[in-house]
N, C-alpha and C positions, 0 to 999 in steps of 0.2 A: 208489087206495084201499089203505089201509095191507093187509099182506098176515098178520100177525096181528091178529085183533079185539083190541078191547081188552076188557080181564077187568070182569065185574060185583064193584063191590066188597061185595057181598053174598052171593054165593056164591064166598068166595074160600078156598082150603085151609086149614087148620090149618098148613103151612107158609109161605105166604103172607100172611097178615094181619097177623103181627107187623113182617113189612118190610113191609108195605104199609102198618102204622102207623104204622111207624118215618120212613118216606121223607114220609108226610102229618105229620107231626106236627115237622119239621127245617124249617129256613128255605126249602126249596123250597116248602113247603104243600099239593104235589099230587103225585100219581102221573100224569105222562105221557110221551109220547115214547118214548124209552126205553127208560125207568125202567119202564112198565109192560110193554114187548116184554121184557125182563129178567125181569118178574117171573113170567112163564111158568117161569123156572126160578131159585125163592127163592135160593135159597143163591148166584148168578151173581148176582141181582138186590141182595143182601145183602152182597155184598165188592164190585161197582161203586159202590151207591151210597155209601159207605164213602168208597172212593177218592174219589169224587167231591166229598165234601162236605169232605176236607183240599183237593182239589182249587179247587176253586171260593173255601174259606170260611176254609181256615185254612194256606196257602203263606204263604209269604216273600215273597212277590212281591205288590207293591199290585195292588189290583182294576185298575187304568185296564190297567196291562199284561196281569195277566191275561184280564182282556176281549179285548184286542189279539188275543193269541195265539189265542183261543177263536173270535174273529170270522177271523182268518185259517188256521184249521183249518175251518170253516163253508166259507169262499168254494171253500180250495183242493178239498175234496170235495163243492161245490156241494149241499149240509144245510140246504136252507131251515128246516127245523124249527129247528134247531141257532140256523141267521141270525137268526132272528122273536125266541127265546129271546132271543139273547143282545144283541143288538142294543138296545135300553133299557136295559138293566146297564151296556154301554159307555158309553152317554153318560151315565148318575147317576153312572160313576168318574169322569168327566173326561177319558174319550178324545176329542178334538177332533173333530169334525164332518165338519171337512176329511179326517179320516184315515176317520172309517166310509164317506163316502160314495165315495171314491177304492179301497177297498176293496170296496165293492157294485159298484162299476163293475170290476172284478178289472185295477184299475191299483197300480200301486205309490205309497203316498201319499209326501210331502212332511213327513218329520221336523222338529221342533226340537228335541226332545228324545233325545238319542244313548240312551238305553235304551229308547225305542219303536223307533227304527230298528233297535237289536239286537235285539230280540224278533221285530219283521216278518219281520230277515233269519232269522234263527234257525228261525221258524216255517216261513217258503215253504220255506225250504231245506230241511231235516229232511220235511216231509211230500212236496215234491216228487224227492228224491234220493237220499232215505235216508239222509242222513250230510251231516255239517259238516266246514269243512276246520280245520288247527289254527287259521288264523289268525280264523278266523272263534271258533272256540272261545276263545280266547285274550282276543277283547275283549270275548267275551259274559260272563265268567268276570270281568273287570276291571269291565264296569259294572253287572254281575249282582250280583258273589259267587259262591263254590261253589254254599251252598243256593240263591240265588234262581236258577242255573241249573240246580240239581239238581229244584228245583220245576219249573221252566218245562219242561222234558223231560217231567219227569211231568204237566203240563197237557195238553203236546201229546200224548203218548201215552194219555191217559183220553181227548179229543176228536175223537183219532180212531176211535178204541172206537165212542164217541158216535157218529160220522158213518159207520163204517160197518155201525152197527145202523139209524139212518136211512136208510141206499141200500139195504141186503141186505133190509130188512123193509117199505120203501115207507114210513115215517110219512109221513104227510101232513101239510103244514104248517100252522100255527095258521090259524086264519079267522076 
């Protein structure tokens, strides 16, 4: 059981409502997860989901990868919330099937596409080490770009945010 309730959208503050209608009324459609453990304190809940929405909607980086990386931020902090979310986003980008489900099994999938392979690596690395080496930098930057690895940083760093407001607050995942 999630270890904040989540807030009645009817008795919601006078600082609260307007990102609470801002977050309901943007391509997510809903206040949860989160977004609503955030919303305990607007103004936190008000620059996340911000970040989030260049995050998720408007990077450099196509949806299939950014899924990737979203989904391999999910497994490494084990985020069912996070998983359930994002897991049907990945497969409408066109992340392969082979790579989610090799993924849910926290195996290393089977690339063809060398900028999936750099994002995977990029991803486990960065969340399980803290740090890439250059050479790792070097070819994510070659099949990246600057910005689509200066995005791709900035994804994994909002979903971890994400995954560890899901572990520290208990969300519970979708049903």
């Amino acid at each position: 059981m999630a270890r904040i309730a989540s807030l009645d959208p009817e008795n919601l503050t006078d600082e609260q409502q307007p990102v609470f209608d801002a977050i309901r009324s943007g391509p997510r459609g809903e206040v949860v997860g989160p977004l609503a453990v955030w919303l305990n304190r607007p103004a936190l809940a008000d620059k996340a989901q911000q970040l989030g929405q260049y995050c998720r909607y408007d990077s450099s980086l196509p949806p299939r990868l950014s899924e990737l990386a979203i989904l391999v931020t999910a497994r490494v902090w084990d985020a069912t919330f996070e998983w359930q979310s994002h897991e049907p986003p990945a497969r409408a980008a066109g992340l392969d099937n082979s790579i989610i489900e090799a993924l849910r099994r926290d195996e290393e999938p089977e690339f063809q596409d060398a900028s999936e392979a750099v994002v995977y690596e990029v991803s486990r690395v960065l969340n399980l080490e803290r740090g890439i080496s250059q050479d790792l930098y070097a070819r994510a930057e070659e099949l990246l770009g600057k910005d689509g690895l200066v995005d791709l940083i900035g994804v994994l760093g909002y979903y971890a945010l994400i995954s560890m407001t899901i572990k520290a607050f208990d969300v519970d995942p979708i049903t």
